[in-house]
C-alpha positions in Angstrom: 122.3 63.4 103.2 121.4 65.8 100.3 118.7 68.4 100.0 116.1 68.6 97.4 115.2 71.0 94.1 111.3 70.2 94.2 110.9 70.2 98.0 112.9 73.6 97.9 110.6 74.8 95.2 107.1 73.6 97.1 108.5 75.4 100.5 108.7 78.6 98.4 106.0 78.5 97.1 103.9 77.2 100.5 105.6 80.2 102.4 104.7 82.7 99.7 101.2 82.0 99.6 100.7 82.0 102.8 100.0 78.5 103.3 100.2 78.5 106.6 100.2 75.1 108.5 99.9 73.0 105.3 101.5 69.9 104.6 102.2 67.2 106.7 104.8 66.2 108.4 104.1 70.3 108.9 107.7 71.7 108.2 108.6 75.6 110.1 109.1 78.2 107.6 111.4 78.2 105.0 114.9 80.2 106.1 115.8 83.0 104.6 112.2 83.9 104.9 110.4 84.4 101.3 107.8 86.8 101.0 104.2 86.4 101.2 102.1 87.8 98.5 98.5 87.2 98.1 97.6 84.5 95.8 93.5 85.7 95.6 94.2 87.1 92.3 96.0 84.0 90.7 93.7 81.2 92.6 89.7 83.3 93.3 88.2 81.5 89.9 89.4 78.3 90.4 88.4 78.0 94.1 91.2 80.2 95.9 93.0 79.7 99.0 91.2 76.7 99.6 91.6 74.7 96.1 95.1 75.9 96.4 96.1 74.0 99.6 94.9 71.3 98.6 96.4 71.1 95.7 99.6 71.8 97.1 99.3 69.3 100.0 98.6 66.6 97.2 101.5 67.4 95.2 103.8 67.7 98.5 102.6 64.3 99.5 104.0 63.0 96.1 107.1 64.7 96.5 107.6 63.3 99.9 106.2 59.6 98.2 103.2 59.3 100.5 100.5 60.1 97.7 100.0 57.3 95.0 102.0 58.3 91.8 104.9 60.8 91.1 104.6 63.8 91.3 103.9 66.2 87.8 107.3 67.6 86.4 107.7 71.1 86.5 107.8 71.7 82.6 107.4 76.1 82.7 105.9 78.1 81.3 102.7 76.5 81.3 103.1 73.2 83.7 100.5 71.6 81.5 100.9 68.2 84.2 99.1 70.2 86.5 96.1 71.0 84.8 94.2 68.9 87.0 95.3 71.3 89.9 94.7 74.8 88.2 95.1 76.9 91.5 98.8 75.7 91.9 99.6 75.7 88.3 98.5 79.3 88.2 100.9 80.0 91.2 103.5 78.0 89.3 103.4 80.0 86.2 103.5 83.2 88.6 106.5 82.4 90.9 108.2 79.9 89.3 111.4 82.3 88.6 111.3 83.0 92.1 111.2 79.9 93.1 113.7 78.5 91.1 116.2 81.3 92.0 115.2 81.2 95.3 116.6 77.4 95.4 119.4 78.0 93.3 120.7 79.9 96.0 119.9 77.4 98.7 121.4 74.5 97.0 124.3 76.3 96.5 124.9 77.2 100.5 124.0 73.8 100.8 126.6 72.6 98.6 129.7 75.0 100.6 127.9 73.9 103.9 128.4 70.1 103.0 131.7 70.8 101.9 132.4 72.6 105.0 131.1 69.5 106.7 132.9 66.7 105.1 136.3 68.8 105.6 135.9 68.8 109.3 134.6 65.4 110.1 131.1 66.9 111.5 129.3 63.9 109.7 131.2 61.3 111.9 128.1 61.8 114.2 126.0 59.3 112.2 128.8 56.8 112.4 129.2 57.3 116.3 125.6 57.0 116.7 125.5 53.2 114.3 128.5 52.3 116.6 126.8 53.3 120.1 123.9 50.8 119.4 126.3 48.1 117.9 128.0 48.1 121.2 124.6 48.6 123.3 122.9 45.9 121.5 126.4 43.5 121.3 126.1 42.9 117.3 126.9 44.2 114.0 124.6 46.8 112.7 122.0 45.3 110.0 122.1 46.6 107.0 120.0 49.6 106.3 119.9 52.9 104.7 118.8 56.4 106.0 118.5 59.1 103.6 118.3 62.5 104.8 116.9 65.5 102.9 117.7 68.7 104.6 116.2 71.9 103.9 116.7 75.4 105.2 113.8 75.6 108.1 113.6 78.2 110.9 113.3 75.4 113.3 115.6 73.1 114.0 114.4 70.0 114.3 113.8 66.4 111.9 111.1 64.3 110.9 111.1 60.6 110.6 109.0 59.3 107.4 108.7 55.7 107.3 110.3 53.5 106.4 113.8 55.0 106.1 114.1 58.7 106.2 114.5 61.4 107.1 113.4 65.2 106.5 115.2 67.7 108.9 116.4 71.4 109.2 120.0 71.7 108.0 120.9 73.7 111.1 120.0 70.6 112.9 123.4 69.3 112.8 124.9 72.7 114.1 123.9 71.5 117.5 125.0 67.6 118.3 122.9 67.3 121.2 119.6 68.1 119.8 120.8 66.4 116.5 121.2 63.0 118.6 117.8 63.6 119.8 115.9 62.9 116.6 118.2 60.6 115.0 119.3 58.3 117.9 116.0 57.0 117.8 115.7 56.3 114.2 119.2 54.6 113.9 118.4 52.5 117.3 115.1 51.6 115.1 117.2 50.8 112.0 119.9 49.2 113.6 
């Protein structure tokens, strides 16, 4: 389990644009909420909102590793790797501070929440769920590995990428129950 630098940077910059509803798997809004501002100045001569989503649905498909290649590095102040997508590199070089602060802060909760975590045993959850299908299916577990990449969503919830992971709400794990939900079925796949 871990959390992500460029997947914390793309939310931002979805949610401030107003990118509503792109991206897939489609991921709730980023929490705390980031504000919008319109990106019609930035994107209008190089085919606006609509050049912009999808060139920000491209590069979140190579972040996530469902596009062919890697994604472009983030290189400010001119992210010359994304010249090929000049609506998002014009939003880059506009919000990238904000961005980047913006995630600084996130991975930093993160990094006191997962501490918080390990301290009081709340990750034993995965291990209980591997040892409920052991027993339900009579063997040893085979071997396997589940990443998870949590992110600060409004909406609790987890989506299963093939073939191993994970991307889910890190308030997910607040609430056992509904945490079991989405991953029981993933680990009963893996196991």
């Amino acid at each position: 389990m871990d959390i992500s630098a460029p997947l914390l940077i793309a939310l931002y910059l979805r949610d401030a644009s107003g990118l509503n509803g792109a991206g897939v798997p489609l991921l709730s809004a980023v929490h705390p909420q980031v504000k919008a501002v319109e990106p019609y100045q930035l994107t209008h001569q190089v085919g606006g909102m609509e050049s912009l989503r999808f060139e920000w649905e491209q590069w979140w498909a190579q972040l996530l590793g469902n596009f062919p290649g890697g994604p472009p590095e983030l290189v400010p102040p001119d992210f010359n790797e994304f010249a090929g997508n000049p609506a998002l590199q014009r939003v880059l070089q506009a919000h990238f501070g904000a961005a980047l602060n913006w995630s600084r802060e996130r991975i930093a909760e993160y990094r006191q929440l997962a501490s918080r975590r390990e301290t009081m045993g709340e990750l034993k959850i995965l291990a209980q769920l591997v040892q409920d299908r052991e027993l339900e299916l009579g063997r040893n577990a085979r071997d396997f590995t589940l990443s998870i990449v949590e992110l600060p969503l409004f909406e609790p919830r987890a989506w299963f990428m093939e073939p191993n992971r994970l991307v889910m709400s890190q308030s997910l794990l607040d609430d056992p129950e509904i945490f079991r939900s989405y991953v029981q079925p993933v680990v009963e796949m893996l196991v």
